[in-house]
N, C-alpha and C positions, 0 to 999 in steps of 0.2 A: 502339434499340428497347426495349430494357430497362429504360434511365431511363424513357422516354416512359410507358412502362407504370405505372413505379412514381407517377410525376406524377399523373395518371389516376387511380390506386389512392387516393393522397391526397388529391386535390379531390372525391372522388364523395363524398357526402352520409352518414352514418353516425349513426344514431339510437343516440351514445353512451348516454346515460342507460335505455335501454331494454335496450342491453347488457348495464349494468350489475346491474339488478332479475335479469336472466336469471341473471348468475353468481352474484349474493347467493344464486338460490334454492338453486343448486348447492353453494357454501358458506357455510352459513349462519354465523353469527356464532360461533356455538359449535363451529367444525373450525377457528377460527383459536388463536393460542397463548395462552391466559389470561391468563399473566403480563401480553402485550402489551395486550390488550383491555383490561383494567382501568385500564393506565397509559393509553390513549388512550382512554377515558372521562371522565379527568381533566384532561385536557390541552385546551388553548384550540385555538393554532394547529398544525397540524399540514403537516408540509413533507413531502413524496412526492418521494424520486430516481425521474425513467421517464426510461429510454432510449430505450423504443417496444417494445421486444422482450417476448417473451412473459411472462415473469415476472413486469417493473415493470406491464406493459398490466393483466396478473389483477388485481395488488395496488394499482392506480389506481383499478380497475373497484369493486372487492372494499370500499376506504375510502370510495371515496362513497357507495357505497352504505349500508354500515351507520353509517358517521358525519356524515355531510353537515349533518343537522338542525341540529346541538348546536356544530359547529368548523368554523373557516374551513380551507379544506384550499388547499394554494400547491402546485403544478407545478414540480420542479425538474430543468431538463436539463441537461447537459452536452455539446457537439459534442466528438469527440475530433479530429476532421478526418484522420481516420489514411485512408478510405476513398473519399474525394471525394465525387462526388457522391453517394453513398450513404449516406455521413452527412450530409447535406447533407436527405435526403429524411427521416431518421430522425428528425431535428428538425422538419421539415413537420408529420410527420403528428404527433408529440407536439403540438405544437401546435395543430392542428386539434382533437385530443381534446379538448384543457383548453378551449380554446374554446366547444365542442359542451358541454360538461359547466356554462359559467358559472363558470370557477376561474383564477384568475391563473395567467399561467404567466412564470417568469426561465430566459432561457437563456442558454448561452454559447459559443462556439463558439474551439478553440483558434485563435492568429493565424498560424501555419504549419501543413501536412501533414506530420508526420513519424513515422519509425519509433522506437517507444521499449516499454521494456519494461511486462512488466503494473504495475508496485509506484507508476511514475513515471505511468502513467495514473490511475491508482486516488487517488495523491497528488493530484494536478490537480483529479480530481472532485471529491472531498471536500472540497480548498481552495475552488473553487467554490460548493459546498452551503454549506457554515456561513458564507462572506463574506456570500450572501442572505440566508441564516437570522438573521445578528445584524443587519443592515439594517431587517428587519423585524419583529425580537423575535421569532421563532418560536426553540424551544428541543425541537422533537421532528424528528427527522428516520427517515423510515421508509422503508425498504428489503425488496429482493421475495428475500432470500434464502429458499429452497425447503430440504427434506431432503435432496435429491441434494447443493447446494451444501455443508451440512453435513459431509454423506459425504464426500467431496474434500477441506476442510477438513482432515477429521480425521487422512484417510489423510495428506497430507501433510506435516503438522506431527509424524505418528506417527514421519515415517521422518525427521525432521529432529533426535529426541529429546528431543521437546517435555513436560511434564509434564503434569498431571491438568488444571490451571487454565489450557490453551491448549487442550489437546485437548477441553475443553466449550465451547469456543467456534465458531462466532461466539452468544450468546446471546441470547436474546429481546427482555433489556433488556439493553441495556450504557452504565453513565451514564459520564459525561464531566465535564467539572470547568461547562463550558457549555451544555452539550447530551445529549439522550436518543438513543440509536439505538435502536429499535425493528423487529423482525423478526416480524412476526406468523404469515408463514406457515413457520416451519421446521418444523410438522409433516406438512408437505403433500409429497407425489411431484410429480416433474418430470413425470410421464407423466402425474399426474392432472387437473395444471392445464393441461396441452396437450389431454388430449381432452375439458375442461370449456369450455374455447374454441370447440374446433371445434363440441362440441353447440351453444353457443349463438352460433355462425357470427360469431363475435368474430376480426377480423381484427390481428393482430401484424407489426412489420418484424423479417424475418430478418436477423442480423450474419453473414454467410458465414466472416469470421476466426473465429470461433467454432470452427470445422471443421477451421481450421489445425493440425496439429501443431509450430507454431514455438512455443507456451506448451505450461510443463508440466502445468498442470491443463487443458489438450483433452485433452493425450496420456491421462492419468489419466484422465478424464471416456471416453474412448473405450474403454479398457481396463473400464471397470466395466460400461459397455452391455454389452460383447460377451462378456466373460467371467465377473461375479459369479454372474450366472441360473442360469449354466450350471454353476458349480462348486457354489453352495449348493441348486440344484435347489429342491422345494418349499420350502424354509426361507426364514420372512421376513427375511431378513437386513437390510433398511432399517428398518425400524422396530427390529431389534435393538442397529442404531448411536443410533439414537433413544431406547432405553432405557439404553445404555453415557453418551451423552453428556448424559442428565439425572442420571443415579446421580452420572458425575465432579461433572459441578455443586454438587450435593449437598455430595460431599464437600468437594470446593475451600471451597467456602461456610462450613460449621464448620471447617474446619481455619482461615481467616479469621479465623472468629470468637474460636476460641480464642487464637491469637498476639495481637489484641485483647486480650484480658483479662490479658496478660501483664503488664503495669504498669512496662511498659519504655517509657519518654521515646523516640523517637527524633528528636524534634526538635533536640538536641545533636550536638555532634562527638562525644560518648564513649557507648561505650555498657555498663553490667554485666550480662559473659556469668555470672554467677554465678546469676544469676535465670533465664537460659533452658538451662541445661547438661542439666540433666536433662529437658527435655523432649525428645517423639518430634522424628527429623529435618527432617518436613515443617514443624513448626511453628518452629523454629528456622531452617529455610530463608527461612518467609513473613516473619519479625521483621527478620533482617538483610538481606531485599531492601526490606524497607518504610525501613528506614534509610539503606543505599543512595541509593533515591529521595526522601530527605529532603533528603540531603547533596547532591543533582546529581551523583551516584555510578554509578546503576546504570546507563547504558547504554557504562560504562567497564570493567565486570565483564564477564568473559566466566563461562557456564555453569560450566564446568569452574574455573575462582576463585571462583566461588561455592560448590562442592562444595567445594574446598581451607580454605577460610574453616568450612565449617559441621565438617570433620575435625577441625582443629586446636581450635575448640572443645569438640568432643564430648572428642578426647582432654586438652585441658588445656594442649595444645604451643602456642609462643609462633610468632609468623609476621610479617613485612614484607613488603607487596604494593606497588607502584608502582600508583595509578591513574592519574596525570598526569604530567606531568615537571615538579609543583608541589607536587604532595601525595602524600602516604604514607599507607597502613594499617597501621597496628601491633598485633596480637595479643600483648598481656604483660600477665602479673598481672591475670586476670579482667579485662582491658578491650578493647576494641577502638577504639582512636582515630584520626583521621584529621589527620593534624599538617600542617603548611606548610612546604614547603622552597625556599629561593628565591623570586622575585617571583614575585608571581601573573600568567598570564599573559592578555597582551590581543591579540584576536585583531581587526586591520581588514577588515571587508565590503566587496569590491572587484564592480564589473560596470561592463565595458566594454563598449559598443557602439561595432557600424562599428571596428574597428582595420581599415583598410588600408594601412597605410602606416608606418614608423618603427617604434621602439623603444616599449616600455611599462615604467615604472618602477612597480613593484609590491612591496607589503611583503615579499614572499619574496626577491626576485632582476629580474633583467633579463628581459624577457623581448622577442626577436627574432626578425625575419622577409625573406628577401627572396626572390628568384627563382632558382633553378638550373637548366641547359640541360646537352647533351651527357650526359660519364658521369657528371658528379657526379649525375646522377638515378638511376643505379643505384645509387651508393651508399650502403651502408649507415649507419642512423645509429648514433651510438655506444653504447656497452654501457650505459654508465651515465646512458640515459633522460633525457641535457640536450640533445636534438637530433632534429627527426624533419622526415621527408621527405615530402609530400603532395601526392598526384594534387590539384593546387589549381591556381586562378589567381592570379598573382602581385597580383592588385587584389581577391581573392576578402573581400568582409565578414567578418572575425571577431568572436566576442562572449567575450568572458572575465572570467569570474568566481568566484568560491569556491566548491568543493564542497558539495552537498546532498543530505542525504538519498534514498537513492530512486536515484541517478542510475546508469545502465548503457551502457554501449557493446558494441560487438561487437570485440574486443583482436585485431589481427594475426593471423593462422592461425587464428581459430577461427569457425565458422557462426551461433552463438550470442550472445545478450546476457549480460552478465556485470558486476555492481555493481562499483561503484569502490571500495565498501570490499571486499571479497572481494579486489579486487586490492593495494589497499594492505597487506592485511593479510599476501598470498602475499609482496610485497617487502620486510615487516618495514618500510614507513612509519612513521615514530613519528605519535602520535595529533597532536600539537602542528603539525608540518611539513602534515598532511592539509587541514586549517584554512587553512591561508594559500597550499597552492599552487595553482598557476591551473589550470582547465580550460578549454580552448579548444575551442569551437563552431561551428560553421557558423552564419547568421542562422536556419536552421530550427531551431536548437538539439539539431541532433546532434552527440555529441561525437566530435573529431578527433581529440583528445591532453591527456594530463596530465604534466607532465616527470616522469618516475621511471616511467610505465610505457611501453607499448609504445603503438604510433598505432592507428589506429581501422582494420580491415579494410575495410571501405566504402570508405576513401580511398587505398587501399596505389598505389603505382605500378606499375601496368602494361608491358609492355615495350615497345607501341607506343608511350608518353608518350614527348614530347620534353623539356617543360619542367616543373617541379614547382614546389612553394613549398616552402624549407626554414625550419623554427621553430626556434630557440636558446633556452634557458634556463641563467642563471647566478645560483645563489644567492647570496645576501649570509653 
């Protein structure tokens, strides 16, 4: 009864473009973000992320209206399929919009339903948006982030001990080596563009996951509803996160500038700490991360080696840091170099589909599968993570392939999703071994198991099971 309804909702007839005039009058061109306006006055084509949800719907409404004239404007959706037919209908109705509007629309919809964490959605999306965007030379991409979304943002990244140039973000512009993201409305309340809807009877699709506490920005997003009003009482405290995170901007941005003008190379392995010593810490922070990322360094750095690196500078002290089990950082004699030890190493891109059956020979090790009955299905696997036991079918499809970015499971005893670097990192993985060992999937591409950590709780064996699938892994 509830689909039927939502069906209904989206075939009935909707004088988008008249919508749209109604919320231009509401916000007019000047309550969106300067910065962003100006860049999208310049700009040809211009690529819209809608979900259908209230945000992308305002800031769908909100571009055509004030740019439509002068730029081709392109529809960009993405289905997550996490919701069945509810995302199923989310995509209807964006389409119907772009339709009614006269505006191409590219969707896409994932090729299984499955459960995965926020980082690994959001990855997905975005792969989605720019494979369109460079198909069809669009190089703006604009999104409905809000002030509330900021807030959240902020808070987040605050307790994560993030510095000045995370916590101004996400920002209005944010270029990209191929592409523009663009945020126009980050100076707008969540509550202002829901009751600028309702006045102008502008219909949105609700995401009910939205409401879950299983992410932690609901949990945070629900914690701010019910409690910030109530602790800051009349003080505007959202627009005062508003004024903190254009200040950091600010700053982040000359401090930028100034490491800039420092007239240090970092396009070399070497660099002279002689010229930046006496500078303040932040700018000596921004020179050796920009070199870092010159070198294919910096996401080998952790924070805290970064602080150790900018110490030993400041005091003059010599230091060797391991980035790879290839390369060396060396701090001696005013320099900081990055030398080579051992062959460089090369890492093979493996993806298996369909394993049912035998042995896989894979650049890390062996890796095996067959059936267990009786008690060896209670049995535990072994300590050291080369063996695991799985509520499976002994014919059940696996997919295995190299770790990525982004990727999370929910680990044996716990309720939660939890990244596999996170885990790698609790097991002292070396970075090299992370690379090449397998992760194995179900065909929905939820992950089962990685050898060295623990099996996926989703899949743990139960007591009623009779039969399991047991996996082996033996490195070379």
């Amino acid at each position: 009864m509830i689909y039927k309804y939502i069906v209904m909702e989206i075939v009935r007839d909707h004088d988008w473009g008249n919508y749209s005039r109604r919320l231009g009058d509401l916000f007019p061109v000047n309550r969106l973000e300067y910065a962003a306006v100006d860049f999208l006055k310049c700009s040809h084509c211009l690529g819209i992320g809608c979900s259908g949800g209230m945000d992308s719907v305002c800031l769908l409404l909100l571009i055509y209206g004030h740019f439509n004239r002068d730029h081709e404007i392109v529809v960009l959706h993405y289905n997550h399929n996490t919701r069945g037919p509810e995302t199923d209908a989310d995509e209807l109705f964006v389409t119907a919009m772009a339709n009614s509007l006269g505006l191409r629309i590219f969707s896409e919809k994932r090729k299984k339903s499955m459960a995965s964490s926020e980082e690994v959605l959001r990855r997905d999306r975005y792969d989605f948006f720019l494979k369109v965007m460079h198909s069809i030379g669009c190089d703006c991409l604009i999104l409905g982030h809000h002030l509330d979304d900021m807030i959240e943002s902020m808070i987040m990244r605050l307790a994560k001990g993030c510095g000045g140039k995370a916590l101004a973000s996400p920002l209005a512009l944010q270029q990209f080596r191929d592409h523009t993201r663009v945020r126009p409305m980050l100076n707008i309340k969540r509550s202002s563009i829901e009751q600028s809807l309702k006045t102008a009877e502008i219909p949105w699709r609700e995401d009910l996951s939205n409401h879950s506490d299983k992410y932690l920005r609901n949990r945070l997003r629900c914690c701010i509803q019910r409690d910030f009003d109530t602790l800051f009482r009349s003080r505007d405290w959202r627009n005062g996160f508003a004024l903190a995170r254009r200040l950091l901007a600010e700053d982040s941005e000359a401090l930028d500038q100034i490491a800039a003008t420092t007239q240090v190379s970092p396009k070399s392995g070497e660099l002279d700490l002689a010229k930046i010593r006496s500078m303040p810490r932040a700018v000596i922070r921004r020179v050796i991360a920009s070199w870092l990322e010159t070198n294919n360094l910096v996401n080998m750095i952790t924070h805290r080696h970064l602080s150790d690196i900018v110490d030993c500078i400041i005091k003059g002290s010599e230091k060797t840091l391991s980035c790879t089990t290839t390369r060396v950082m060396v701090i001696k004699n005013d320099r900081l170099i990055i030398t080579q030890v051992g062959r460089p190493e090369v890492y093979s891109e493996f993806n298996f589909g369909n394993w049912i059956q035998g042995d896989l020979n894979l650049p890390s090790g062996l890796l095996g599968r067959r059936e267990i009955s009786g008690a060896m299905v209670r049995k535990l696997s072994g300590d050291d993570g080369s063996l695991a036991r799985l509520a499976l079918a002994a014919d059940a499809k696996l997919m295995v392939r190299n770790w990525r970015p982004g990727d999370a499971y929910i680990p044996f005893g716990l309720g939660g999703y939890k990244k596999l670097k996170k885990c790698f990192c609790e097991r002292k993985i070396p970075l090299n071994m992370r690379k090449i060992l397998p992760v194995i999937t179900n065909e929905n591409g939820e992950i089962l198991w990685v050898p060295g950590l623990s099996i996926s709780n989703s899949f743990r064996i139960k007591y009623e099971d009779k039969l399991a699938l047991e996996l082996t892994f033996s490195r070379r």
